[in-house]
C-alpha positions in Angstrom: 0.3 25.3 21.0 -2.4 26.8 18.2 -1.4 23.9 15.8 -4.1 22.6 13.6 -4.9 19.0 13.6 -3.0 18.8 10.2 -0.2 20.7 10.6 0.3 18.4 14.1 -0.2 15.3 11.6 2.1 16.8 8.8 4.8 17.6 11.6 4.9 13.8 13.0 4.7 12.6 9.4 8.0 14.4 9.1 9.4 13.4 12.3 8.9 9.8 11.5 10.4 10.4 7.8 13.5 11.9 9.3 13.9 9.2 11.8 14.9 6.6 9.6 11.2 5.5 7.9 13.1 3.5 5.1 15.5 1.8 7.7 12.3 0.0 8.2 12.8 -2.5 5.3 15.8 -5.0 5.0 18.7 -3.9 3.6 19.2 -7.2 1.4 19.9 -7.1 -2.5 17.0 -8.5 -4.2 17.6 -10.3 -7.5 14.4 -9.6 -9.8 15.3 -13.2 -11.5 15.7 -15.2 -8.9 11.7 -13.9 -7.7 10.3 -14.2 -10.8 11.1 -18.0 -10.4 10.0 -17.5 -6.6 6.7 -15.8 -7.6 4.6 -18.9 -8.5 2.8 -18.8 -4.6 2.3 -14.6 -5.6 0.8 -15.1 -9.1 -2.3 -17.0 -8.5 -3.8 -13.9 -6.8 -2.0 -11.1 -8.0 -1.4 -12.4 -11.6 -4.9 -12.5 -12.2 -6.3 -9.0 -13.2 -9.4 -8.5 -11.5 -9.7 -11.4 -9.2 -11.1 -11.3 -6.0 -10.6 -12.0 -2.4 -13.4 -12.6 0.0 -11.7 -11.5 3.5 -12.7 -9.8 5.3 -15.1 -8.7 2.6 -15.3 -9.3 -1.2 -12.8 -7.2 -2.6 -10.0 -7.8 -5.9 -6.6 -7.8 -4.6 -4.7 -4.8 -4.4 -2.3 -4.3 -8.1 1.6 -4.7 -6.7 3.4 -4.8 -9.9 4.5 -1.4 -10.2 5.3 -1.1 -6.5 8.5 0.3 -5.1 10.7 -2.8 -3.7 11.0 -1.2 -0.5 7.0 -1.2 -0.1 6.3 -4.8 -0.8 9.5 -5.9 1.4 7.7 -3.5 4.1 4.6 -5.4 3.1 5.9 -8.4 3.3 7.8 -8.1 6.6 4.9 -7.0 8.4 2.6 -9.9 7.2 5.1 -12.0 8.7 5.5 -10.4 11.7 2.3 -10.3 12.4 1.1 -6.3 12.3 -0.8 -6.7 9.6 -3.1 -9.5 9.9 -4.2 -11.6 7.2 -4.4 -15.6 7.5 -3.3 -16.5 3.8 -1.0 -13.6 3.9 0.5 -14.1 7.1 1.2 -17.9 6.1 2.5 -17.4 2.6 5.1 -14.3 4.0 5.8 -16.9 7.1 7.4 -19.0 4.6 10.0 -16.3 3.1 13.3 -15.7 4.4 14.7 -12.1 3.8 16.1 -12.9 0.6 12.7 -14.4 -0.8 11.8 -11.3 0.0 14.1 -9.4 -1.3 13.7 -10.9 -4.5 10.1 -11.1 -4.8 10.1 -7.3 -3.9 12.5 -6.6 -6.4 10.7 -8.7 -9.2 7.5 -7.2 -8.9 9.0 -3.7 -8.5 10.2 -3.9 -12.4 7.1 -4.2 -13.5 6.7 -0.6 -14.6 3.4 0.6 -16.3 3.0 4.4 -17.7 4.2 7.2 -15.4 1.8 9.1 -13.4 1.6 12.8 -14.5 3.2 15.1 -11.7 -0.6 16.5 -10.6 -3.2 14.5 -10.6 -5.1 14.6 -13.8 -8.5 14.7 -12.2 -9.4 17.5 -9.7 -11.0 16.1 -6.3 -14.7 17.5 -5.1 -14.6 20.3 -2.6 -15.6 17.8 -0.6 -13.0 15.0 -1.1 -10.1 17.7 -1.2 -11.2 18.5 2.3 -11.0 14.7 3.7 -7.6 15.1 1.9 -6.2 17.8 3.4 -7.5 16.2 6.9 -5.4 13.3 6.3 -2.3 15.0 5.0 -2.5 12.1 2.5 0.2 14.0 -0.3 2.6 14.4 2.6 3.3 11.1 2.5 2.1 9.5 -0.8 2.8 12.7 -3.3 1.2 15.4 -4.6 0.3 12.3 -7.4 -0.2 10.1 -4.7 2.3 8.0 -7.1 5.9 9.3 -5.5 5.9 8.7 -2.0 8.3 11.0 0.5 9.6 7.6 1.0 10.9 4.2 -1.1 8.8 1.9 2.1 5.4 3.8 1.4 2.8 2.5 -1.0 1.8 4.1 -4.1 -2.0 4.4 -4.1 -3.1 6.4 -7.4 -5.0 3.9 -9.2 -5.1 0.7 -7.0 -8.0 -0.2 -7.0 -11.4 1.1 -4.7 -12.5 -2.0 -3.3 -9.2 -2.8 -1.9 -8.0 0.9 -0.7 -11.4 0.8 1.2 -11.3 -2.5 3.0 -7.2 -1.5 3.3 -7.7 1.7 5.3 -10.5 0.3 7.3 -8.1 -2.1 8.8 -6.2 0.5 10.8 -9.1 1.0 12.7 -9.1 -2.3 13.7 -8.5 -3.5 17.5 -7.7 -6.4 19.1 -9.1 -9.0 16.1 -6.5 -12.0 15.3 -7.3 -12.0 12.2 -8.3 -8.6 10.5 -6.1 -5.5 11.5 -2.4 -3.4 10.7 -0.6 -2.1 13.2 1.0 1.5 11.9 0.6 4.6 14.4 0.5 7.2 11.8 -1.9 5.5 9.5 -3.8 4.7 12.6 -4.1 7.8 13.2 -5.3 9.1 10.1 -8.3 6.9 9.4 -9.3 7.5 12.5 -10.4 10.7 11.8 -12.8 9.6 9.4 -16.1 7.5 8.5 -16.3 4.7 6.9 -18.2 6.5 4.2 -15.4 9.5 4.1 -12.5 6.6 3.9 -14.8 5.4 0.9 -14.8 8.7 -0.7 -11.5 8.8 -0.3 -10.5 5.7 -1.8 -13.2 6.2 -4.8 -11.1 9.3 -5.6 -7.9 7.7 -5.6 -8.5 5.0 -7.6 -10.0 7.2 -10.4 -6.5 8.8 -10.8 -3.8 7.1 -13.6 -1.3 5.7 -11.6 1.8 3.3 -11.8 0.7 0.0 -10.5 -1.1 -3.0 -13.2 -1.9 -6.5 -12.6 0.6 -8.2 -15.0 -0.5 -12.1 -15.9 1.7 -14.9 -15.8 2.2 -17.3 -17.9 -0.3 -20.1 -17.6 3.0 -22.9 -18.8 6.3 -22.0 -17.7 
């Protein structure tokens, strides 16, 4: 076989798709008002726009309101289980049962802000289009990288730098207990790349208008 590296990453991506990627994510009805009153544990982070978590490095937590609910229930599930590590994750998802989840995802999935335009609205560098391609990244996260090929895969336009960088460094990670995600495809993907290419990368994508905000609470309910 005469397949490109990207073609052969594009042709698993598809694979995996076909096989049932979404069957991933627990088929339990989420109720958006039920985890809007379960959401006080979620809030103090990711209520606060702009606030910061220091592990594994200084970095503002990633924007989930806007999210898919299938992608935060993935999210959520895989804290818990374990394959993506994170000690104040991994405890506060340890403590959900599938319907917390369900409704947490669901709550936090209605928190629309503006539609991403179908293209992105700013062009990448020769150079970033290239680290692009490599990855196959619009295979799976849209040509907008806002309308993934599938409900359980993030939307990544627009989150922000700090956090897509430390986030895709983690799949390089091996055999830490505490730092690390477990995904074959993604693993395979980053790496490809430097940690200086995976910074370009996420640079790029968080200069583009996406769907996801940071939407405060109320400070008195």
């Amino acid at each position: 076989m005469n397949q490109t590296p990207t073609l052969l990453l594009k042709t698993a991506v598809a694979a995996v798709t076909l096989m049932g990627a979404a069957g991933a994510w627990a088929q339990v009805a989420g109720d958006a008002k039920a985890g809007e009153a379960k959401a006080a544990m979620c809030i103090g982070c990711h209520g606060i726009p702009g606030y910061q978590n220091s592990f594994p490095e200084i970095h503002r937590v990633p924007m989930i309101s806007g999210q898919s609910a299938p992608y935060i229930s993935v999210a959520l599930q895989a804290y818990r289980k374990g394959d993506r590590k994170h000690p104040t994750m991994r405890g506060i998802a340890g403590s959900l049962t599938d319907q917390d989840i369900a409704d947490l995802a669901a709550f936090y999935s209605t928190h629309h802000s503006a539609q991403a335009p179908e293209q992105p609205a700013k062009a990448p560098s020769a150079a970033v289009a290239q680290l692009l391609e490599r990855g196959a990244c619009a295979s799976c996260h849209g040509a907008n990288f806002s309308k993934p090929i599938d409900p359980s895969y993030p939307k990544i336009a627009g989150q922000h730098a700090d956090y897509l960088f430390v986030a895709l460094k983690s799949y390089n990670v091996q055999g830490n207990p505490y730092i690390g995600r477990a995904n074959p495809i993604m693993g395979g993907i980053t790496q490809q790349f430097s940690n200086a290419e995976l910074k370009q990368l996420a640079n790029y994508l968080a200069s583009l208008p996406g769907e996801l905000a940071t939407k405060p609470q109320p400070r008195f309910r």
